[in-house]
DRENFITI-578569 format. One line per 8 residues: number of its first residue (from 1); their letters; for each residue x, y, z of C-alpha. Coordinates in nm, 4 decimals. Layout:
BEGIN
NUM = A = X,Y,Z; ...
***
This chain:
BEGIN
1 = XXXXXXXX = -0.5222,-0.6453,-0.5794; -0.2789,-0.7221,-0.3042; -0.1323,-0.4117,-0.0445; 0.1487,-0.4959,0.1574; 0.1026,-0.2858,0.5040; 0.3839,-0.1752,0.7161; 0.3432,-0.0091,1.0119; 0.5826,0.2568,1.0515
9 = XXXXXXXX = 0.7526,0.5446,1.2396; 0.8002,0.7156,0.9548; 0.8457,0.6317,0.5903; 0.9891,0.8142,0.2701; 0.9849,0.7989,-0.0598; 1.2794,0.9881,-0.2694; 1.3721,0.9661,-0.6563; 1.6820,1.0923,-0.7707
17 = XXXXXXXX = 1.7864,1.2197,-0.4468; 1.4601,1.4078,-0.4129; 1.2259,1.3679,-0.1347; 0.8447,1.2997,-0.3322; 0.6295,1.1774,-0.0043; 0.7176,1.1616,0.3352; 0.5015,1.0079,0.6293; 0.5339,0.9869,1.0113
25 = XXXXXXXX = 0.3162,0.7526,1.2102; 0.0957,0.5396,0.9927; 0.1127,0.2988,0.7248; 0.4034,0.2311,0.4583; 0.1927,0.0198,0.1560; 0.2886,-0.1133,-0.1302; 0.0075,-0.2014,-0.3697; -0.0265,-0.3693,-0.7070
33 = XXXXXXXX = -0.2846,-0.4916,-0.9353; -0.3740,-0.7627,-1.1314; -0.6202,-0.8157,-1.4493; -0.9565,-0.8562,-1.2844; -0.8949,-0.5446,-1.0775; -1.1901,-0.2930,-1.0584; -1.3011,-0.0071,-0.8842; -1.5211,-0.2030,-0.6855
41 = XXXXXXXX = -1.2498,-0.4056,-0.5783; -1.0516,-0.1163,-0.4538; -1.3387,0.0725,-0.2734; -1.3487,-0.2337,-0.0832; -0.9690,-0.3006,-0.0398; -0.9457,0.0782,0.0665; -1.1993,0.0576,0.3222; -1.0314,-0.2749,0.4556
49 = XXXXXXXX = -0.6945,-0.0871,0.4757; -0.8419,0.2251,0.6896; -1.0226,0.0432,0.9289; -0.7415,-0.2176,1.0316; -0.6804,-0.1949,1.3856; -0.2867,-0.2253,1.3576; -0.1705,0.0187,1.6195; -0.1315,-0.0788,1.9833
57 = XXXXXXXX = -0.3944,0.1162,2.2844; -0.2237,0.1343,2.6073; -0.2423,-0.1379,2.6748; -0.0082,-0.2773,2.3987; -0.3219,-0.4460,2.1863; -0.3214,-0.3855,1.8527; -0.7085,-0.2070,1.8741; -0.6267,0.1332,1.7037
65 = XXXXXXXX = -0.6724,0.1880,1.3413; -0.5166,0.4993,1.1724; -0.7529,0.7804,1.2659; -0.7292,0.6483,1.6340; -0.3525,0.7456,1.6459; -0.4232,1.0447,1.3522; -0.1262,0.8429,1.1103; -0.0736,0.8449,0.7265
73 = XXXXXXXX = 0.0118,0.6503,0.4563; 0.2832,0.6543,0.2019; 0.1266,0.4981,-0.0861; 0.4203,0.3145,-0.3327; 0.3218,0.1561,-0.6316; 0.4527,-0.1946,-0.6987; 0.3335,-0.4451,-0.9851; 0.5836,-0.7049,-0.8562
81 = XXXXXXXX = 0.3670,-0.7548,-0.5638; 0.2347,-0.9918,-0.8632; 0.5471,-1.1709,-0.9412; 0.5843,-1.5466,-0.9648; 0.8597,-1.7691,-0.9492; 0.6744,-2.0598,-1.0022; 0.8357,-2.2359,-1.3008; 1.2364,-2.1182,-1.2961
89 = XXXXXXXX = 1.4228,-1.8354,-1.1166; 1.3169,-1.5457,-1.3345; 1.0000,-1.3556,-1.1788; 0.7294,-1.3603,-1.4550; 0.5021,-1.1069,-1.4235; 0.2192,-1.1954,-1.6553; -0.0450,-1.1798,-1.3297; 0.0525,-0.7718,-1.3336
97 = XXXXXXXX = -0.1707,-0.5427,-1.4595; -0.0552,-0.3715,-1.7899; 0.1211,-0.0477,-1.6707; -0.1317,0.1563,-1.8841; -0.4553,-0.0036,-1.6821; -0.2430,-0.0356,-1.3404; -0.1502,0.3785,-1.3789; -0.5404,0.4415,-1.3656
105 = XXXXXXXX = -0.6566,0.1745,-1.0845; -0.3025,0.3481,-0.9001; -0.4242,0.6727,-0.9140; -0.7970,0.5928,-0.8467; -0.6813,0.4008,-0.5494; -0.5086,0.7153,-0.3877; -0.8151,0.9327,-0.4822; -1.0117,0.6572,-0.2839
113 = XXXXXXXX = -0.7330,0.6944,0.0231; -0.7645,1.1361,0.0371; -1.1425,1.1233,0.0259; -1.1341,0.9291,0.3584; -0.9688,1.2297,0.5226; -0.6243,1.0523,0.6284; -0.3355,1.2167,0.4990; -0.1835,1.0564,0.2089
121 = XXXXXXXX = 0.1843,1.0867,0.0576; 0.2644,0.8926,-0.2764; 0.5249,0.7688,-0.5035; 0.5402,0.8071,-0.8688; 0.4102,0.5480,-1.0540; 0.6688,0.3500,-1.2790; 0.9625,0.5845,-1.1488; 1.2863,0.4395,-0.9878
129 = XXXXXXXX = 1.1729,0.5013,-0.6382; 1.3848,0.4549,-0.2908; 1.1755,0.3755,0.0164; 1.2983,0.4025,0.3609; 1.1160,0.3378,0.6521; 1.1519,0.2710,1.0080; 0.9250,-0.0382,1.0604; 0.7034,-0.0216,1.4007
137 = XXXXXXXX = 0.7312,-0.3344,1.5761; 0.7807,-0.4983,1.2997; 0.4108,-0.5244,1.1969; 0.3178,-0.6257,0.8399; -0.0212,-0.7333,0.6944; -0.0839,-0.8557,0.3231; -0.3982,-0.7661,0.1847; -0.5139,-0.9779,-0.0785
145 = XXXXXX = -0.8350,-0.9162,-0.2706; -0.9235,-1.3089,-0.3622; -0.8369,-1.3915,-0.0223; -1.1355,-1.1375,0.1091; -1.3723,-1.3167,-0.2212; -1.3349,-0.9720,-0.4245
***
């Protein structure tokens, strides 16, 4: 599992024109599976992502996590998070989770992110989706599940 974290002003997702999730302060992710995904694994990667102090105290260190500075998260579904370009310049995406697996792990993932009691707003899985965000610093993070031995 791999989440991409952005921390933003404020985030949105639309699809056809049409606001679906909209964020202020907090986190813009982007998350996608691969095969050996399990609930286990995203319990874990969940609790890593809510707990990350990413926001700066006053005294501009980065010691606040989301619930310090009461943000959200705009949660966007994104299998290419799993693309390689290893051999040729055509992304293979064989590490991706089949869309029929990765639809259920998606899902329980947000379930996972509203039962910690931090606001969440969502895409829609598989749909054409625009994001726009205004990036806070900029500060990204990539999460990576066999990076953290899950």
């Amino acid at each position: 599992m791999r989440i991409v974290v952005q921390n933003v002003n404020r985030a949105k997702c639309t699809i056809n024109n049409k606001i679906v999730g909209e964020i202020s302060r907090g986190f813009c992710v982007f998350v996608g599976f691969t095969h050996s995904d399990t609930k286990e694994v995203v319990d874990k990667m969940v609790n890593k992502l809510v707990s990350l102090r990413l926001f700066d105290d006053e005294n501009g260190k980065t010691n606040l996590s989301l619930s310090d500075v009461n943000g959200s998260i705009l949660s966007i579904s994104q299998f290419t998070l799993y693309a390689s370009v290893k051999d040729g310049r055509r992304p293979s995406f064989v590490d991706a989770m089949r869309p029929e697996e990765a639809t259920k792990m998606y899902d329980y993932f947000n379930e996972c992110l509203r039962n910690t009691g931090i606001h969440i707003e969502t895409g829609v899985f598989g749909a054409d989706m625009k994001i726009y965000l205004e990036n806070n610093g900029p500060f990204t993070t990539i999460i990576d599940s066999k990076e953290l031995g899950l």
